[in-house]
N, C-alpha and C positions, 0 to 999 in steps of 0.2 A: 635393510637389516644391518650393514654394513656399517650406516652412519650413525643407527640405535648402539652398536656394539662400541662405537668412537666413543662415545658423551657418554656411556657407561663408563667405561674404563676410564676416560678424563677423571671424572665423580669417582673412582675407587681409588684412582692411584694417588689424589689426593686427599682423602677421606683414610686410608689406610698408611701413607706413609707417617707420619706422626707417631702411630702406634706399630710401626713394624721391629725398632729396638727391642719392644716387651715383647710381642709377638712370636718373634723369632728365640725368647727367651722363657716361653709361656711352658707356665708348672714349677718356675720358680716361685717363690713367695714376694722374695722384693719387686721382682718384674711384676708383678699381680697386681700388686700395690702403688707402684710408677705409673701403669696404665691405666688405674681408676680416678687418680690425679686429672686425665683429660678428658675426664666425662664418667663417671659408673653407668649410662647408660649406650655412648657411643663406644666405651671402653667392651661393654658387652658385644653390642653389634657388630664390633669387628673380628672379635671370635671370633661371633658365627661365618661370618666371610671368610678369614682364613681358613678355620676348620673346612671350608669346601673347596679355596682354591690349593688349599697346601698340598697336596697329592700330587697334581696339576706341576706345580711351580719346580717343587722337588724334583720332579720326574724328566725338567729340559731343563740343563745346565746354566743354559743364556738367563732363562729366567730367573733361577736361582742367585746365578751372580747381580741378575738387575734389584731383585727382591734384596741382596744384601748391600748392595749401594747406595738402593735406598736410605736401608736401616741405618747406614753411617750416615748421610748426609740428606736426612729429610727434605730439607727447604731447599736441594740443589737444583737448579731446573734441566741439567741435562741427567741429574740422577732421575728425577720422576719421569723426563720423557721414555726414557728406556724402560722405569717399569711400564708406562702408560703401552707401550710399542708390546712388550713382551704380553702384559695382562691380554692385549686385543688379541694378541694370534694364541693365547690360549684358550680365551672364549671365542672367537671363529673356526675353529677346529672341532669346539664339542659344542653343538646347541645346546644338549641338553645342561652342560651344565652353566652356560649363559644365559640359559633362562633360568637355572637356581638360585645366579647371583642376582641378575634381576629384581627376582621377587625377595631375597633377602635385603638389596638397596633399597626396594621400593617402601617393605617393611620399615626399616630405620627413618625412611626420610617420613612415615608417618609419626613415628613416634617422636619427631622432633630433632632428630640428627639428620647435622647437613655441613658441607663445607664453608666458610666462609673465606673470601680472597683465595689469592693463590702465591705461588711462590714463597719469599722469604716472611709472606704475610698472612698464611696458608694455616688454615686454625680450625680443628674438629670440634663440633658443636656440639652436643647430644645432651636433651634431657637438664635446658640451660639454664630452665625456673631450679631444676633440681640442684643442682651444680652451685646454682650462687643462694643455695637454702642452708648446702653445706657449711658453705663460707660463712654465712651468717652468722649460724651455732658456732662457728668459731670463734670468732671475732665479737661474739656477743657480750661476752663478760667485759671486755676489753673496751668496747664499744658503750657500754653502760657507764663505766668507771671513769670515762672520758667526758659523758655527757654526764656528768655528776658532776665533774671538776668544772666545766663551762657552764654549768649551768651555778654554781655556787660562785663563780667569778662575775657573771652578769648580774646577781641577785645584789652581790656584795658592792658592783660599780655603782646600778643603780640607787641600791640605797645610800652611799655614801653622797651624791648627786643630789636625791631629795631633802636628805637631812642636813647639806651645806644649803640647801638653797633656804631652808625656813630660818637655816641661825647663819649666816656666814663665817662667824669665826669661830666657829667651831669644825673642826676636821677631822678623821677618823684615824683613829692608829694604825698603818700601812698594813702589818701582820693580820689585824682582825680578819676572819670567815665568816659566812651568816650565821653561824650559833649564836654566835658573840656580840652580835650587834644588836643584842635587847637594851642593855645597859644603855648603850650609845643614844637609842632611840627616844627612851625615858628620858634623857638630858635633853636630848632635841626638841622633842616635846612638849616640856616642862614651861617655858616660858608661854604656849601659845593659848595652854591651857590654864596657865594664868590668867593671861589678857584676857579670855574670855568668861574669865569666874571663878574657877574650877577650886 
């Protein structure tokens, strides 16, 4: 049980320290908002963990001070050992509520929340197809207007390339974009449809 309750708290205290800044600030609006940055769906999950260990934490001063050491210095590795040290002797004290965290980790880690690395490399995952869908919509318009500009630069390289290679001295005016290159194409043109009759 003992070494079930270790690799539990391992798995909390770095799954939670990331989000214990907001955490510890929750019912603000900004802190709401900072926490859903590292996941809306691991940002949830963590709630619900805190909402059961907070009682707990609040109630032994050692822990409270480790849970606030945390919050200043997530990525510390002697901050997290001291919450991992504190979390364990709070869940070996009350089964029952290690076995509520439990089943609340076990929950998250189906739903796709999970640690990645540790220490200063130490990164909550949650809901990660979700999270870069967000991104997406964001960067969508942006991402569009770029693949327009590249896409009107190769069109433009290209053609400039086919239509020196039928005339060679003829060149394109640097400024030209693809609208503009009809005119151009007509001249390029012009001679091959000659030769052949036209």
């Amino acid at each position: 049980m003992m070494n079930d309750i270790s690799q539990l708290t391992s798995q909390l205290a770095q799954f939670l320290a990331p989000f214990l800044p907001y955490l510890l600030k929750m019912g603000e609006k900004a802190a709401e908002e900072a926490g859903k940055k590292l996941g809306a769906e691991a940002w949830e999950r963590a709630k619900a963990l805190w909402g059961r260990l907070r009682p707990k934490v609040e109630s032994k001063p050692a822990a409270r001070e480790a849970v606030e050491d945390a919050a200043a210095a997530p990525q510390d590795e002697d901050a997290l050992a001291a919450l991992r040290l504190q979390l364990k002797k709070l869940l070996a004290e009350d089964p029952a509520l290690a076995t509520e965290i439990a089943r609340l980790w076990g929950e998250a880690q189906a739903a796709g929340v999970t640690v990645a690395a540790s220490g200063d490399r130490s990164v909550a995952i949650g809901g990660f197809l979700a999270h870069l869908e967000q991104i997406w919509q964001e960067r969508r318009q942006e991402l569009n207007q770029l693949g327009c500009q590249l896409r009107d630069i190769v069109h433009r390289d290209l053609l400039a390339y086919v239509c020196c290679r039928l005339q060679p001295g003829l060149r394109p005016p640097a400024a030209h974009i693809v609208d503009s290159h009809s005119h151009f194409i007509k001249r390029a043109s012009q001679p091959i449809y000659s030769n052949l009759g036209h």
